[in-house]
LUMVOZA-598904 format. One record per residue (C-alpha): x, y negated, z negated; residue in three letters. Coordinates in steps of 0.05 Angstrom, whole numbers, plus 5000, padded with zeros to 4 digits. Last residue first. Layout:
# residues N
XYZala;...
END
This chain:
# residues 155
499330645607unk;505030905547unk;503430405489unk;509630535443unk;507030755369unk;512631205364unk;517130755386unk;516630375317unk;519230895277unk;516631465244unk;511331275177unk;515731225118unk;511231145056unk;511330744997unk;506630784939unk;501130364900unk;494930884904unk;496631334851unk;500030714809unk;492930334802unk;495129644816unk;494429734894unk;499329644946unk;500630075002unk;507229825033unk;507730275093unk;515830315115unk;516830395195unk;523530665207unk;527530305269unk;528530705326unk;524830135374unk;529329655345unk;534929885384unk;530629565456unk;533428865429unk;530528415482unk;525628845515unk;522829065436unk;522828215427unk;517928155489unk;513728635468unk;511328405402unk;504128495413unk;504929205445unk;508829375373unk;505229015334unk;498429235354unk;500130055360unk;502629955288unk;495229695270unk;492230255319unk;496030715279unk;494530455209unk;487030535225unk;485531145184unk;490430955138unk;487730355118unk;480230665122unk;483231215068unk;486030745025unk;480530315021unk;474830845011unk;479531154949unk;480230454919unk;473130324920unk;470229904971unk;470229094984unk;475928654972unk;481828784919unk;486729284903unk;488929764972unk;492429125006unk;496129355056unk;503429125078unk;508229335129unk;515229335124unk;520429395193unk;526929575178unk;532329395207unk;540529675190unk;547129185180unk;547329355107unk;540329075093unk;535828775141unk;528828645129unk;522328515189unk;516428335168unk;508528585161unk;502628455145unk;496228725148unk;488928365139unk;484128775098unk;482128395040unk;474728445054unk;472527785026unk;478427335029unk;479027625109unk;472227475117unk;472426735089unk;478226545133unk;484426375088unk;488326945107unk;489126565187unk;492025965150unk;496526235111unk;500126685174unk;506326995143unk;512326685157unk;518126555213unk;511326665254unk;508727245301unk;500127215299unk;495227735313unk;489027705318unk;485328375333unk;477828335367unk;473428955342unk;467028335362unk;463128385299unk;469028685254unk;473428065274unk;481028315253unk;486628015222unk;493828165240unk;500327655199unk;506127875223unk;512827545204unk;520027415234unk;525627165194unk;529627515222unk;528627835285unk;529127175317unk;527427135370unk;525227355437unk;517327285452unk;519426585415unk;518526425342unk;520425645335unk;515725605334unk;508826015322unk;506526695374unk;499126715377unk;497427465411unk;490127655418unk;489228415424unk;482228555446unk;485228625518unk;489929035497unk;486029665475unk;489630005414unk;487630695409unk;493031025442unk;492531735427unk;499832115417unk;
END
């Protein structure tokens, strides 16, 4: 696979009581990105990130991804959420950039959240479910996307 995540445009903020460790539940992603600079921001909280979605780029464009971790019947999954309604393009444009960078996205939580994949190494086989959201129904869909070791950074 290509790694196209470079780490050191990957800044990490990690909220209490969130450690690198735990918990797996609740534990919430919240990635925005600076299109001047290509920096990632990244932030591991209990919840999602308010503060970091209220920046007036991120309003504008709509194109922050989140993402969380669910448990039912003793099994993980890890959801991830794009907003395809909303912001700047037409539906088809948005779709397509969001799954056009969707693997450097999955690259970013995965390297970002290192520290919890050392701890509990079974969540690296955990399906990855892509929450496209959009109010037209051919763009609002789920999609399994392989599982979070397949977007392991391998330098």
């Amino acid at each position: 696979m290509l790694t196209r995540l470079n780490p050191d445009k990957l800044h990490v903020t990690i909220i209490p009581p969130t450690t690198t460790e735990t918990p797996i539940i609740p534990r919430c992603y919240t990635l925005t990105h600076s299109d001047l600079t290509g920096d990632l921001f990244l932030t591991i909280a209990q919840e999602f990130n308010k503060k970091q979605l209220r920046g007036w780029q991120t309003r504008l464009m709509r194109d922050e991804v989140l993402a969380e971790w669910l448990k039912s019947d003793q099994e993980y999954s890890f959801h991830v959420y794009c907003q395809i309604s909303g912001g700047i393009g037409s539906l088809k444009f948005r779709d397509r950039i969001f799954r056009q960078e969707l693997p450097l996205v999955l690259e970013s939580f995965r390297y970002g959240d290192q520290g919890l994949f050392q701890n509990y190494p079974f969540l690296d086989r955990t399906p990855i479910s892509i929450n496209f959201r959009s109010k037209n129904k051919k763009y609002n869909k789920i999609e399994v996307w392989g599982f979070l070791e397949d977007y392991q950074l391998n330098y």
